[in-house]
C-alpha positions in Angstrom: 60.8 170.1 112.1 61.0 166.4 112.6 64.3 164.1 112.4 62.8 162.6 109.0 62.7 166.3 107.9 66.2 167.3 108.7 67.6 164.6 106.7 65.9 165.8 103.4 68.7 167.6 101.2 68.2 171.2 99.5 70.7 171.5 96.1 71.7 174.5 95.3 72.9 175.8 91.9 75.2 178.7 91.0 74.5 180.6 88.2 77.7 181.6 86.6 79.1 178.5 85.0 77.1 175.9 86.0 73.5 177.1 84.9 75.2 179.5 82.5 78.2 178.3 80.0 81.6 177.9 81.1 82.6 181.8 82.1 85.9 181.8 79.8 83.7 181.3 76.9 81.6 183.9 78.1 84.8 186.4 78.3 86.0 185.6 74.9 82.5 186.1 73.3 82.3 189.4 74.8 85.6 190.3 73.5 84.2 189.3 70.0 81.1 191.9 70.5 82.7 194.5 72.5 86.3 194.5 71.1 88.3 194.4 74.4 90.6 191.8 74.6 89.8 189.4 77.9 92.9 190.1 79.7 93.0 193.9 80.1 89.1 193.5 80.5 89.6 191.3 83.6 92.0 193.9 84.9 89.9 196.7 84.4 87.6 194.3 86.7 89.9 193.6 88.9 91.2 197.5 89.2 87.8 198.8 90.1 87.2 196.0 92.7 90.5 197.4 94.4 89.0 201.1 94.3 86.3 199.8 96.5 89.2 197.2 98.6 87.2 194.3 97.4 87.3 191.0 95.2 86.8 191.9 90.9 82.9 191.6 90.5 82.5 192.6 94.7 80.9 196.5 94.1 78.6 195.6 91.7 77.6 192.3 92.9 76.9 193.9 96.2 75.1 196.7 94.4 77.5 199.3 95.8 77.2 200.8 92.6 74.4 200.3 90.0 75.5 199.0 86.3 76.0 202.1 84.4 78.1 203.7 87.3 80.4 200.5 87.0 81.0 200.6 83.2 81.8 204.0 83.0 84.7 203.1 85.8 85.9 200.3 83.8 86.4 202.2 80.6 88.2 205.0 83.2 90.5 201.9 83.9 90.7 200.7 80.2 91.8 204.3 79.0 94.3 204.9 81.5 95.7 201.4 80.9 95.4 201.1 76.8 94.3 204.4 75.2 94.3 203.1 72.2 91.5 200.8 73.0 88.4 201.5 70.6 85.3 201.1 73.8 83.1 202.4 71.4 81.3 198.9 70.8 81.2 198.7 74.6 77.5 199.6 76.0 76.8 201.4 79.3 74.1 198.4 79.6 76.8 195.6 79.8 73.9 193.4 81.2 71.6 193.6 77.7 75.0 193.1 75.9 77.0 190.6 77.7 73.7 188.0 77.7 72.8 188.6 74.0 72.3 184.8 72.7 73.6 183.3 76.0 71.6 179.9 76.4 71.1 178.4 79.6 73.2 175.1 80.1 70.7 172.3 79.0 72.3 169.4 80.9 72.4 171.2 84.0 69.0 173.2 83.8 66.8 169.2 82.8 69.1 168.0 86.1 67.4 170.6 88.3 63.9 170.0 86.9 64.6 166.3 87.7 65.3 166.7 90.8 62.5 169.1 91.9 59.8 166.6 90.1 61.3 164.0 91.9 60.5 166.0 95.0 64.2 167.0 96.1 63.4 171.0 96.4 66.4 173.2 94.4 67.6 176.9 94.4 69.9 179.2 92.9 72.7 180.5 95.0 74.8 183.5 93.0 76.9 186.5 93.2 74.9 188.6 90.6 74.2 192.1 89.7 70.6 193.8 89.8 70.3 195.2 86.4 70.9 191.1 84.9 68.4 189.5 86.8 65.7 189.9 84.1 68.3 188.4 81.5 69.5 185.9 83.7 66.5 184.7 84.8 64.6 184.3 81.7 67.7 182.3 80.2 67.5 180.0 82.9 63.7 180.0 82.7 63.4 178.0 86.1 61.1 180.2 88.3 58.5 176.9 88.5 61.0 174.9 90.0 63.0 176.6 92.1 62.3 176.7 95.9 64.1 180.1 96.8 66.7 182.0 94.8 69.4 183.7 97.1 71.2 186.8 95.2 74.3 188.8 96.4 73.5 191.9 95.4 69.7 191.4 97.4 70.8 189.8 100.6 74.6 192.5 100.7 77.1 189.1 101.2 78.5 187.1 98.2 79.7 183.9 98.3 82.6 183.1 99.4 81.1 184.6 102.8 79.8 182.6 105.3 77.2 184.8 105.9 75.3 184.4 102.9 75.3 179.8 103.2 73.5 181.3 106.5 71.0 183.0 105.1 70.3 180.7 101.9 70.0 177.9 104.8 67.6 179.8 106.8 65.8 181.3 103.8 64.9 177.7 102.7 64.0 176.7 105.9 66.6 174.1 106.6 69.3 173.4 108.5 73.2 173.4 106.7 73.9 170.0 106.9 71.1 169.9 104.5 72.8 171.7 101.9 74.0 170.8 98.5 76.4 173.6 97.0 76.9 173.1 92.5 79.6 175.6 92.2 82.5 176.6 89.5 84.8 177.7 92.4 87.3 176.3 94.4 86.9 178.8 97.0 82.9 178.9 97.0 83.2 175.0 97.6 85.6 175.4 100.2 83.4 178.3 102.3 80.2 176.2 101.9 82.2 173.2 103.2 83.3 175.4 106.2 79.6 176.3 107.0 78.6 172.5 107.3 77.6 172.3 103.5 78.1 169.4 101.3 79.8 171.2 98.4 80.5 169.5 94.6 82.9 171.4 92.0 81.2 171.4 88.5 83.8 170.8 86.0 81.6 169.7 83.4 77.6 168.6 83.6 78.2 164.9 83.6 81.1 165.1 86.1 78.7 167.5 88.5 75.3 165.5 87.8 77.1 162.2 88.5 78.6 163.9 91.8 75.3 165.2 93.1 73.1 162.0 92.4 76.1 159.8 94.3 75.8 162.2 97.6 72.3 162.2 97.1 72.3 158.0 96.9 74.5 158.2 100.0 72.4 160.7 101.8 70.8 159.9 105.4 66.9 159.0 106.1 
């Protein structure tokens, strides 16, 4: 690889949040569908990622367990917590439920498209879960575009480990001083900073696209 070549940036996009709509919206909609309220939903999350000693959405987005196997723990947690919790409405394919009439966020989606035509390769960077990639991806609908597409529960690390900026690096062929992290997270931003990424924290699509296109004005070469 040259020294001209070294200096070309690679953007990466998370899923959850930035391609996808803001993930409290998400919660509450699912409440509305499924009838469990968002808060003893995220502990029920949270109390199965402690079974396995992990972060919430850790077993499943490191496909220690499949979907089904999941669900069927987090109603274990609901009913011990609230038993008078109807989960009835609450499918054993959360995937097929929880991204019914999710649409991609435009803004952010036309950004990435922009940038690949204009010949600055892209990718998607996410923690995700096996049985949601086919809803996931066809909502994005950005398989034409996208240089590689690095997934948790594939590669067995989740951001915010180190391990997987390495292999998204290597995987694309560059080095990390080439990469541009979009992320929702504090702490995802902070971990790619730490492996010698640049790193912006989407807030909103204007604040994030602005961000990106000023790093990439500044950018070496």
């Amino acid at each position: 690889m040259s020294a001209a070549d070294t200096a070309v940036p690679f953007v990466w996009f998370d899923f959850g949040g930035v391609l996808s709509p803001p993930l409290d919206e998400l919660f509450l909609r699912y409440e509305q569908v499924a009838g469990i309220p968002v808060d003893l939903f995220k502990y029920a999350i949270a109390e199965v990622g402690n079974q396995y000693g992990l972060a919430p959405l850790a077993p499943i987005e490191l496909a220690l367990l499949d979907e089904r196997a999941w669900v069927s723990k987090l109603h274990a947690v609901l009913r011990a917590k609230a038993p008078e919790l109807d989960l009835s409405r609450s499918e054993p394919d959360f995937g097929k439920q929880w991204f019914a009439g999710h649409r991609v966020n435009d803004a952010v989606r036309e950004f990435a498209i922009e940038l690949a035509e204009g010949g600055t390769r892209v990718g998607v960077l996410s923690n995700n879960v096996v049985e949601w990639e086919p809803y996931w991806r066809a909502m994005i609908d950005l398989d034409d575009v996208l240089s590689a597409l690095i997934d948790s529960c594939k590669v067995g690390f989740r951001k915010p480990d180190p391990e997987i900026f390495a292999i998204a690096a290597e995987t694309a062929g560059v080095e990390p001083g080439q990469c541009i992290l979009i992320d929702d997270l504090a702490e995802n931003c902070a971990a790619a900073k730490e492996s010698g990424w640049t790193a912006v924290r989407f807030r909103d699509a204007g604040q994030a696209i602005g961000e990106v296109r000023e790093a990439l004005e500044r950018w070496p070469g």
